[in-house]
KOLSEBA-155255 format. One record per atom (N, C-alpha, C, O): residue number from 0; residue in one letter; y, x, z. Coordinates in Angstrom, 3 decimals. Atoms other than C-alpha are relative to their C-alpha. Layout:
ATOM:NUM:A:Y:X:Z $
...
***
This chain:
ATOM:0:X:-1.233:0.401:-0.648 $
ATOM:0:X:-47.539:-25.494:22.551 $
ATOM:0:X:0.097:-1.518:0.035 $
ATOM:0:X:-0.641:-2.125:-0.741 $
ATOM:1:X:-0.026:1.188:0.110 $
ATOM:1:X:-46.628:-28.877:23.246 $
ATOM:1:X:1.468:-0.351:-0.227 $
ATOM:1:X:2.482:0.319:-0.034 $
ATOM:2:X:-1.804:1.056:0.615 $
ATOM:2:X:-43.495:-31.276:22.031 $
ATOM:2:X:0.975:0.653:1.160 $
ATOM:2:X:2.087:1.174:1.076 $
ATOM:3:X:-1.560:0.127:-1.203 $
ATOM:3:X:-41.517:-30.905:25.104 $
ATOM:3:X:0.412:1.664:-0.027 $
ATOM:3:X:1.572:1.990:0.223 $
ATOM:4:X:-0.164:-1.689:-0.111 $
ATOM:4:X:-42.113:-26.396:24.825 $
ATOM:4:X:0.909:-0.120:-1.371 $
ATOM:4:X:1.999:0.452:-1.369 $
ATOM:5:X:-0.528:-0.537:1.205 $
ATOM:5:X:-41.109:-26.729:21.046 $
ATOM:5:X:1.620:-0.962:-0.122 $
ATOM:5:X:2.471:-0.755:-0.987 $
ATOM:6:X:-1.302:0.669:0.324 $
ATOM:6:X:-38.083:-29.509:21.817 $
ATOM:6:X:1.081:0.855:0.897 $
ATOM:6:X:2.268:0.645:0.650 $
ATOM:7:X:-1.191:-0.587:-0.316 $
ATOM:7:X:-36.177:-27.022:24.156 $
ATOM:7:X:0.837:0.991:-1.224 $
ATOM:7:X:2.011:1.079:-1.583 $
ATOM:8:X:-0.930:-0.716:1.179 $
ATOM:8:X:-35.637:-24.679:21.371 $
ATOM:8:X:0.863:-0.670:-0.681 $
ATOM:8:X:2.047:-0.938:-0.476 $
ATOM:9:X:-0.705:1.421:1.165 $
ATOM:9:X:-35.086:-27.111:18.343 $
ATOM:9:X:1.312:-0.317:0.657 $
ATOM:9:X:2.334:0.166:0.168 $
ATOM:10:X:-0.872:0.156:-0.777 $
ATOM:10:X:-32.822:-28.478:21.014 $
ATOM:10:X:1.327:0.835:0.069 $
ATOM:10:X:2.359:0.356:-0.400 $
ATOM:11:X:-0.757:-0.568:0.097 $
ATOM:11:X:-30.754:-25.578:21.684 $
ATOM:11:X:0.779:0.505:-1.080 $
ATOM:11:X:1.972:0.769:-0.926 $
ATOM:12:X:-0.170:-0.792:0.905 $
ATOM:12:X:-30.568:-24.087:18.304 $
ATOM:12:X:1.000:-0.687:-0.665 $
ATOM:12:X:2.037:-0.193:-1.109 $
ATOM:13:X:-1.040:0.919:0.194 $
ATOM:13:X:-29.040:-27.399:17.365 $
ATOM:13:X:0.950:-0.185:0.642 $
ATOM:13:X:1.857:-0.676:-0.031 $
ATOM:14:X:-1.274:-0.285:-0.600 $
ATOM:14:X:-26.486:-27.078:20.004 $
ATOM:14:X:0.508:1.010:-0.442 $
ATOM:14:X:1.653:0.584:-0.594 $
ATOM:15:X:-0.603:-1.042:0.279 $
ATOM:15:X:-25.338:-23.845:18.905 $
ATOM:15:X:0.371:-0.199:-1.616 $
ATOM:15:X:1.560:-0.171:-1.936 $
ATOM:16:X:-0.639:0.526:1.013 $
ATOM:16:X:-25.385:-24.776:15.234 $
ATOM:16:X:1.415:-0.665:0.162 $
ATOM:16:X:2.372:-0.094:-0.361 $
ATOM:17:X:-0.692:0.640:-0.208 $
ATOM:17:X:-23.023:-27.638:16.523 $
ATOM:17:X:1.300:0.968:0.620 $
ATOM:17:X:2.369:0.561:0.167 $
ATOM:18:X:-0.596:-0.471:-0.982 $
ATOM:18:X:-21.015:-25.358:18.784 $
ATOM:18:X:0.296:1.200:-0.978 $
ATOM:18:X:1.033:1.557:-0.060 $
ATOM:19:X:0.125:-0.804:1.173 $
ATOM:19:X:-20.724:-22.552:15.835 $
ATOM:19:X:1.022:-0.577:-0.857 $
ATOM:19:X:2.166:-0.134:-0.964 $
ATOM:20:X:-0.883:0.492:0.910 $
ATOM:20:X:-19.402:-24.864:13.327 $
ATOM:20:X:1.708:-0.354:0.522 $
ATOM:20:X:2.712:-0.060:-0.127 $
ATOM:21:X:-1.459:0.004:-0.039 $
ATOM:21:X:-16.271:-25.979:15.330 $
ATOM:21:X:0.465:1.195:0.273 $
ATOM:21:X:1.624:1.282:-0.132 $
ATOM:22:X:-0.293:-1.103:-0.444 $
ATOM:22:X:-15.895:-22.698:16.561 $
ATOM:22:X:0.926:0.850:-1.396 $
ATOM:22:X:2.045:1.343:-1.255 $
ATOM:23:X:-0.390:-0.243:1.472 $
ATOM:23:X:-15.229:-21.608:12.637 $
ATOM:23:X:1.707:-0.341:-0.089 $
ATOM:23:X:2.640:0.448:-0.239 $
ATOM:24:X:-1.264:0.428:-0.009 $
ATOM:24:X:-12.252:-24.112:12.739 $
ATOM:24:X:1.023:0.409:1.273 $
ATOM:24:X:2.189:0.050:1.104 $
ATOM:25:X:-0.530:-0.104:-1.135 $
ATOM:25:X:-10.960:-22.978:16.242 $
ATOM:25:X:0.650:1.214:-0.716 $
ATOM:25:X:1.863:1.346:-0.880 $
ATOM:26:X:-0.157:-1.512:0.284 $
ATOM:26:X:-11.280:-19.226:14.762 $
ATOM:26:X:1.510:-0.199:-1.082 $
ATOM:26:X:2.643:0.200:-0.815 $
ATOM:27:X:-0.784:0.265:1.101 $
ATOM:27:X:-9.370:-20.312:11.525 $
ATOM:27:X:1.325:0.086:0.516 $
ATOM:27:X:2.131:0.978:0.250 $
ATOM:28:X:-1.341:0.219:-1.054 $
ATOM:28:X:-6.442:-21.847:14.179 $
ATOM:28:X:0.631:1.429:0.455 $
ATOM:28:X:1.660:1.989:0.078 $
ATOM:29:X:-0.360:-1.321:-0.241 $
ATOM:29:X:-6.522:-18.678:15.904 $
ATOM:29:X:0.646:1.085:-0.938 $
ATOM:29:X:1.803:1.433:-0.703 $
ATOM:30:X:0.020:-0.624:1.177 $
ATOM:30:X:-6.407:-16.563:13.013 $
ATOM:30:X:1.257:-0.318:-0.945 $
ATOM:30:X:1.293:0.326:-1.994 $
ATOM:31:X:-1.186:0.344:0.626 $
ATOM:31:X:-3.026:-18.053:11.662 $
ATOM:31:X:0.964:0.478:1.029 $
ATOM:31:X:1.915:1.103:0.560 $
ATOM:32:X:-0.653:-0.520:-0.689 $
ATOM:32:X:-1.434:-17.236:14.978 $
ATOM:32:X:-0.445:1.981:0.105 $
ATOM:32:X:0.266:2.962:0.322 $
ATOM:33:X:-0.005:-1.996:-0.019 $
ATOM:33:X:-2.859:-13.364:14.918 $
ATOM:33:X:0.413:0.483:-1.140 $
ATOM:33:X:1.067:1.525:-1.107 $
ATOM:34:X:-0.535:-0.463:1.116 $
ATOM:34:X:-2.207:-13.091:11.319 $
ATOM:34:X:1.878:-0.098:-0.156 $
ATOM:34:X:2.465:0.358:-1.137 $
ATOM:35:X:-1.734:-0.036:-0.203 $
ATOM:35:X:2.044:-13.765:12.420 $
ATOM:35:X:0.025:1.333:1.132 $
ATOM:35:X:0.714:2.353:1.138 $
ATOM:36:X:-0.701:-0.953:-1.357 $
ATOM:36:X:1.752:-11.947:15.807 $
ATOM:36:X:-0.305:1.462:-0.318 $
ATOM:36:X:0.276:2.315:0.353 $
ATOM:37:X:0.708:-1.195:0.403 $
ATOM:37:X:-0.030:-8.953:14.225 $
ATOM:37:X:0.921:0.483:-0.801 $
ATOM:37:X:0.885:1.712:-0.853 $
ATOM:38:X:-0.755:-0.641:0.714 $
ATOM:38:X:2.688:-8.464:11.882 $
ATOM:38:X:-0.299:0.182:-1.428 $
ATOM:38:X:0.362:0.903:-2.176 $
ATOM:39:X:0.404:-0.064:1.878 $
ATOM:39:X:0.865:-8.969:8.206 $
ATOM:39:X:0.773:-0.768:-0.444 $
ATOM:39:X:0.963:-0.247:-1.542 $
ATOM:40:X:-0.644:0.561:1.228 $
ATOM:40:X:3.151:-11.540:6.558 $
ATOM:40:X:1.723:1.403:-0.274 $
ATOM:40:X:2.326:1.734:-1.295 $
ATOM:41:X:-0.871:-1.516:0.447 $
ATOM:41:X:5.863:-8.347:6.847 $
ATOM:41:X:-0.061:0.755:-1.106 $
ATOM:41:X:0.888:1.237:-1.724 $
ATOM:42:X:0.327:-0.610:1.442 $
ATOM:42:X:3.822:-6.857:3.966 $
ATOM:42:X:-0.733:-0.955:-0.947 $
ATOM:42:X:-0.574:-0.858:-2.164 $
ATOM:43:X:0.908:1.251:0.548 $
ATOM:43:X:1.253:-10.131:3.108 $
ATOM:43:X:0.530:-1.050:-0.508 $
ATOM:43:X:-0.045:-1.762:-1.331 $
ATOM:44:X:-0.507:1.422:-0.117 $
ATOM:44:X:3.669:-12.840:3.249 $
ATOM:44:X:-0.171:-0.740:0.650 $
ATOM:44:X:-1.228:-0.576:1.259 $
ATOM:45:X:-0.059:1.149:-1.221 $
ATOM:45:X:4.288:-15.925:5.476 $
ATOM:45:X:-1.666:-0.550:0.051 $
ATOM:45:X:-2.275:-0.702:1.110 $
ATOM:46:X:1.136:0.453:-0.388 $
ATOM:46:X:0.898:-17.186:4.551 $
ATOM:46:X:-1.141:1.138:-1.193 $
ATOM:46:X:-2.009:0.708:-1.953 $
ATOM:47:X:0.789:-1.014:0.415 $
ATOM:47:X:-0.776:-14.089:3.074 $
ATOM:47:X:-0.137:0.028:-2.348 $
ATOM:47:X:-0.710:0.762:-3.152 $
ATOM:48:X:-0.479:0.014:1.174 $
ATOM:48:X:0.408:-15.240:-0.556 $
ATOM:48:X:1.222:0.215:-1.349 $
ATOM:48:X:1.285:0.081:-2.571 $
ATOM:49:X:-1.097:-0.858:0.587 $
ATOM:49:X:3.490:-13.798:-1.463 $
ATOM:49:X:0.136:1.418:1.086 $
ATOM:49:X:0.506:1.582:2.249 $
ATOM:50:X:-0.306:-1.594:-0.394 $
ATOM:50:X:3.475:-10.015:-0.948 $
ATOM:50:X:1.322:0.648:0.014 $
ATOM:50:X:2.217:0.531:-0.822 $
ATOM:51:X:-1.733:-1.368:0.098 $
ATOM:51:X:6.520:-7.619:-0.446 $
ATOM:51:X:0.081:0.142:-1.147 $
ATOM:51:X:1.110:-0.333:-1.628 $
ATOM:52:X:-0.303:-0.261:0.894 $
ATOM:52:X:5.894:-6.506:-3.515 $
ATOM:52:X:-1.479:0.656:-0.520 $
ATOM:52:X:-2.501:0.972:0.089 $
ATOM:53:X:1.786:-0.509:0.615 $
ATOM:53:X:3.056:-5.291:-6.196 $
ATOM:53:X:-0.985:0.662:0.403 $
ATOM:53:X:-2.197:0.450:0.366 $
ATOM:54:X:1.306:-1.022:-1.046 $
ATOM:54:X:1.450:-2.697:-4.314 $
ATOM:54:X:-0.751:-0.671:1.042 $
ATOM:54:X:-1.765:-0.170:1.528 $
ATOM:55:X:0.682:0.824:-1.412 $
ATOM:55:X:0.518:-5.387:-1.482 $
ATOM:55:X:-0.554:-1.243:-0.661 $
ATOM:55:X:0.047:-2.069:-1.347 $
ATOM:56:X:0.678:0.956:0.417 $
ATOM:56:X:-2.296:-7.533:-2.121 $
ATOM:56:X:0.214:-1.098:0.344 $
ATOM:56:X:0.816:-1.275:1.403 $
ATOM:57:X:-0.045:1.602:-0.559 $
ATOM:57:X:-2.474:-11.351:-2.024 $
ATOM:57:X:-1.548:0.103:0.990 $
ATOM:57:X:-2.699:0.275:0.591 $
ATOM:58:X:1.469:0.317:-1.038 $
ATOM:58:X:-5.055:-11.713:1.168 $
ATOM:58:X:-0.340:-1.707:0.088 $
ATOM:58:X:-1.399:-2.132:0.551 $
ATOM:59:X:-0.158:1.811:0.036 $
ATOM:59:X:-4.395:-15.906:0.812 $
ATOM:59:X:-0.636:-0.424:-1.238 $
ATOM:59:X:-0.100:-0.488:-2.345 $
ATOM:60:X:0.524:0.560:0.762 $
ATOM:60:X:-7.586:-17.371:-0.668 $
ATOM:60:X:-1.181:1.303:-0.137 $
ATOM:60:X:-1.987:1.168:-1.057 $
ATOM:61:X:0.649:-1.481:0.263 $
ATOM:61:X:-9.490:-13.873:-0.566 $
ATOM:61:X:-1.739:-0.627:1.062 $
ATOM:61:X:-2.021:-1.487:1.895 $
ATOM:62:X:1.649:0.272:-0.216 $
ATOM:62:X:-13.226:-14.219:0.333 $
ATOM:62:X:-0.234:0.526:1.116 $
ATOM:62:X:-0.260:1.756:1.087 $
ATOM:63:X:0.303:-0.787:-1.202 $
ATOM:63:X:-14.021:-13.582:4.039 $
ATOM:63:X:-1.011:0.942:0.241 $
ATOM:63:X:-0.847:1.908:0.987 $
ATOM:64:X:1.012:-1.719:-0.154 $
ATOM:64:X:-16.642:-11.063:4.087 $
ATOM:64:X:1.212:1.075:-0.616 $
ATOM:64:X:1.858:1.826:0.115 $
ATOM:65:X:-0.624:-0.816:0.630 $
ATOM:65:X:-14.641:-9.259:1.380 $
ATOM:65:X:1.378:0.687:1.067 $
ATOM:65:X:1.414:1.904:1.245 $
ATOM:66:X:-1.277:-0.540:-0.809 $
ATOM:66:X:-11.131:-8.769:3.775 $
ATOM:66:X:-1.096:0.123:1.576 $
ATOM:66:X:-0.297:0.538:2.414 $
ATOM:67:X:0.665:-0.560:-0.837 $
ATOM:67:X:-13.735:-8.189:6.620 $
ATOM:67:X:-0.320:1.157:0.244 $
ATOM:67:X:-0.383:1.839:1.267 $
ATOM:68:X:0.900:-1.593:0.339 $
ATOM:68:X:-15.206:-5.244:5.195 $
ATOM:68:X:1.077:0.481:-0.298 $
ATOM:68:X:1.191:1.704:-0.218 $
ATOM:69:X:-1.418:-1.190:0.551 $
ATOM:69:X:-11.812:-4.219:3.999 $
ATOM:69:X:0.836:0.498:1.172 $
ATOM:69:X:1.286:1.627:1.368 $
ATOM:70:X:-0.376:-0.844:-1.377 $
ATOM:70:X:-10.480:-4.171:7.407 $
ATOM:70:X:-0.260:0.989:0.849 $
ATOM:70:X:0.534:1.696:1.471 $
ATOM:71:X:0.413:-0.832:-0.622 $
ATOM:71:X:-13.053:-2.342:8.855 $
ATOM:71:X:0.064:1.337:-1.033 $
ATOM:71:X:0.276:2.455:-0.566 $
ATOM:72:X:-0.470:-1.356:0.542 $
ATOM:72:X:-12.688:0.169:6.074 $
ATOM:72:X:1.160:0.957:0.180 $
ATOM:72:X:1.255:2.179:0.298 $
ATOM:73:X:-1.111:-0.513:-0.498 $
ATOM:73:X:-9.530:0.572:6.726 $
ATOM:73:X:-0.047:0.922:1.608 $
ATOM:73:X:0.109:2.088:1.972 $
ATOM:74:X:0.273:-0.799:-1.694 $
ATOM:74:X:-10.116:1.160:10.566 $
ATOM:74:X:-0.686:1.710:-0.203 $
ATOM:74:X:-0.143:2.747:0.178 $
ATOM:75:X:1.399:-1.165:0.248 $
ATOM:75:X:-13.402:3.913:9.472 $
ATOM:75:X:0.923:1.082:-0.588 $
ATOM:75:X:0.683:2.243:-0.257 $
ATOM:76:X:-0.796:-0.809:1.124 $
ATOM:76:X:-10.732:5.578:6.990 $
ATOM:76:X:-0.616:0.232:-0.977 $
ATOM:76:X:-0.148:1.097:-1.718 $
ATOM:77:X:0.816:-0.076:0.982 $
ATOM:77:X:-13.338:5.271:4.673 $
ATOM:77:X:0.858:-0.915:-1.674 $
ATOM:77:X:0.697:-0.589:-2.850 $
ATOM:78:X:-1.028:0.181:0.825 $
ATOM:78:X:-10.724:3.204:2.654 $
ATOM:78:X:1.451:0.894:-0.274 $
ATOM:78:X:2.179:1.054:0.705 $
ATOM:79:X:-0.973:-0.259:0.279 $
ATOM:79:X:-7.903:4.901:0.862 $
ATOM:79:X:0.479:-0.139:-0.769 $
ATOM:79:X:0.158:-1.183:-1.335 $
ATOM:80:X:-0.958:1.026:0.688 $
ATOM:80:X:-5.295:4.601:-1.328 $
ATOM:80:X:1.693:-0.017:0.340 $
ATOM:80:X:2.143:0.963:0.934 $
ATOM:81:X:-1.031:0.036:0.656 $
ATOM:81:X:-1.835:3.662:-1.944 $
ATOM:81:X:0.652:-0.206:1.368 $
ATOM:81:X:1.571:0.409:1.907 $
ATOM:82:X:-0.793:0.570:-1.377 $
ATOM:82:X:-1.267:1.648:1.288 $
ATOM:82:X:-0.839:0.387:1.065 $
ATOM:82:X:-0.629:-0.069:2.189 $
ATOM:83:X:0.992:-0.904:-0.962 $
ATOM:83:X:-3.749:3.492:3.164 $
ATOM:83:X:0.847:0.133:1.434 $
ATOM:83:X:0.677:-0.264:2.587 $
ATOM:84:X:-0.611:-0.529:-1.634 $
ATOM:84:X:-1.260:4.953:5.503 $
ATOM:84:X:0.832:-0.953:0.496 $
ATOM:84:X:1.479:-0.595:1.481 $
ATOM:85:X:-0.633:1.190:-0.800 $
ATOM:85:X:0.427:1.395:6.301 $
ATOM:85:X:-1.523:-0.759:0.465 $
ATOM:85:X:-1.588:-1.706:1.249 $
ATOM:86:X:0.909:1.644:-0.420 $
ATOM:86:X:-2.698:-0.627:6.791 $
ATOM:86:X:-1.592:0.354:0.869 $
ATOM:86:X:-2.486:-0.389:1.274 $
ATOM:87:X:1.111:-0.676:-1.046 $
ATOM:87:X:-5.203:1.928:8.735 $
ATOM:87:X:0.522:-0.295:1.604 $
ATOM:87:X:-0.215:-0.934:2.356 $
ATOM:88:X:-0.758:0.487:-1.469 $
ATOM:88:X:-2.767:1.594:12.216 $
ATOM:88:X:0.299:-1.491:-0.157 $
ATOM:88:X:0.617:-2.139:0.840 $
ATOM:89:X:-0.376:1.267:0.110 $
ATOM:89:X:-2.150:-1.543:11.156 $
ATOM:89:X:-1.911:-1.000:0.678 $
ATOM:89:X:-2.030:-2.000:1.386 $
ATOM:90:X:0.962:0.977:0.020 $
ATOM:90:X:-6.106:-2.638:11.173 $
ATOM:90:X:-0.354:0.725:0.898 $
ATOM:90:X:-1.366:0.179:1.336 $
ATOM:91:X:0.378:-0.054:-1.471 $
ATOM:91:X:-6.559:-0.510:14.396 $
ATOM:91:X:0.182:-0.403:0.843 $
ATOM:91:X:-0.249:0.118:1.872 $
ATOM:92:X:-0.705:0.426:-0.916 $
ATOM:92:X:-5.036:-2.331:16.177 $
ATOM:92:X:-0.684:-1.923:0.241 $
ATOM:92:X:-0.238:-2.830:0.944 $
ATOM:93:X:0.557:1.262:0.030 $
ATOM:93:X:-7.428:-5.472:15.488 $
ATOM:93:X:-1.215:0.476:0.757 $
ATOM:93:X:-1.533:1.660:0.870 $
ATOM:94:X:1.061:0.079:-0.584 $
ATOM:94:X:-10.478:-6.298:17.434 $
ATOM:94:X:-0.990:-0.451:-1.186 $
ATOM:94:X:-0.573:-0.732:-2.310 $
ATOM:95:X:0.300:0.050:1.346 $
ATOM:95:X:-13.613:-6.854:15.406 $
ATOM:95:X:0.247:-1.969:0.062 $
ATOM:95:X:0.230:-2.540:-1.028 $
ATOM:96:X:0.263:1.607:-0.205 $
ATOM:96:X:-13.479:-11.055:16.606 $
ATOM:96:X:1.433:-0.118:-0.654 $
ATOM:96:X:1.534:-0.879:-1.616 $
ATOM:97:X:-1.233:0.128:1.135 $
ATOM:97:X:-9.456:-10.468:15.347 $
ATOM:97:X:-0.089:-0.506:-1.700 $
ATOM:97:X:0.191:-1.410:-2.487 $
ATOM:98:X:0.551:0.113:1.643 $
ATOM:98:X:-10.810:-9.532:12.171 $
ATOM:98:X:-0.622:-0.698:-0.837 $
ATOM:98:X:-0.470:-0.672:-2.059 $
ATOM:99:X:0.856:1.244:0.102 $
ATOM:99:X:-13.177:-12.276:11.981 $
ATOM:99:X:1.124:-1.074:-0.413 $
ATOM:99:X:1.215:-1.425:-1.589 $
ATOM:100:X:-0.621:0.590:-0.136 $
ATOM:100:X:-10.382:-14.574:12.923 $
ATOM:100:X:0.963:-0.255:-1.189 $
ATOM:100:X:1.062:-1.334:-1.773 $
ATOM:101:X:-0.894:-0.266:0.988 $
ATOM:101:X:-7.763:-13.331:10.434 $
ATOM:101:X:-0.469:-0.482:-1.470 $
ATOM:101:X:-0.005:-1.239:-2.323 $
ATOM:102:X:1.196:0.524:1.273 $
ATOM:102:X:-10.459:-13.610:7.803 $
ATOM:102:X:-0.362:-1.101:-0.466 $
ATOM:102:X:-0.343:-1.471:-1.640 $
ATOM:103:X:0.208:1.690:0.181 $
ATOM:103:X:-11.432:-17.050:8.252 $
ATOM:103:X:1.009:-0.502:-0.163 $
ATOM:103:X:0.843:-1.642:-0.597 $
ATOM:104:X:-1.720:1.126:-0.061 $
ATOM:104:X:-7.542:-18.382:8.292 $
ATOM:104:X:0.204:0.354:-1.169 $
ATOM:104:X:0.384:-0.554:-1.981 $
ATOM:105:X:-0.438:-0.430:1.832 $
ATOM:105:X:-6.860:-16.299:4.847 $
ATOM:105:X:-1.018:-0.661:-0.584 $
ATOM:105:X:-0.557:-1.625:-1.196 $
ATOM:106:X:0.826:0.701:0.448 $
ATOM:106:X:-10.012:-17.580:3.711 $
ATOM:106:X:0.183:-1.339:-0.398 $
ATOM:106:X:-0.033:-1.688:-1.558 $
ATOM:107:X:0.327:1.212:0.454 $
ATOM:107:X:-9.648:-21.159:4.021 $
ATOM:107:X:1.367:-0.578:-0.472 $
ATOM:107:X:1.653:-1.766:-0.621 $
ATOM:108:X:-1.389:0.299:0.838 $
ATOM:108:X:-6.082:-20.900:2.501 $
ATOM:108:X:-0.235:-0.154:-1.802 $
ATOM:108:X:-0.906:0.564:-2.543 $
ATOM:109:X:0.270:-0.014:1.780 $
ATOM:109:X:-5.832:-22.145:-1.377 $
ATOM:109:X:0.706:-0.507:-0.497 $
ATOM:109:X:0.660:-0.588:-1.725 $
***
């Protein structure tokens, strides 16, 4: 191969890196407005750190994979439980890029 075959990649890969990372912070943005319009600080709290009450977890500061996978459990019904039957219609009602979104904004709360 020569320089110029192996600099389109390199090239691109580094645009998308670049284009990735703000994307993170865009998501985050997003993700504070779906986490109000969606209706979780109702049971989460205003910013996912004061709950209704004991049975409702703190999601503010929670590890994004972790509330990722918990959403989609929820969706699968493979999660159950206490609040099961509030938070299965609740997380059907997310897309999986929602879920992403939501994730990253609780996430980078602390």
């Amino acid at each position: 191969m020569t320089r110029f075959t192996l600099a389109i990649p390199l090239t691109l890969a580094a645009l998308a890196w670049i284009w990735l990372g703000s994307a993170t912070t865009a998501q985050a943005q997003d993700g504070k407005a779906l986490f109000t319009a969606k209706g979780c600080p109702a049971c989460h709290g205003p910013d996912g750190g004061k709950p209704l009450g004991p049975g409702y977890p703190k999601t503010k500061g929670q590890d994004e994979t972790y509330l990722i996978n918990q959403i989609k459990a929820f969706k699968s019904g493979e999660r159950k439980g206490a609040q099961s039957a509030l938070m299965a219609p609740m997380a059907m009602t997310l897309s999986d890029a929602e879920s992403v979104a939501i994730a990253k904004y609780l996430a980078s709360q602390k």
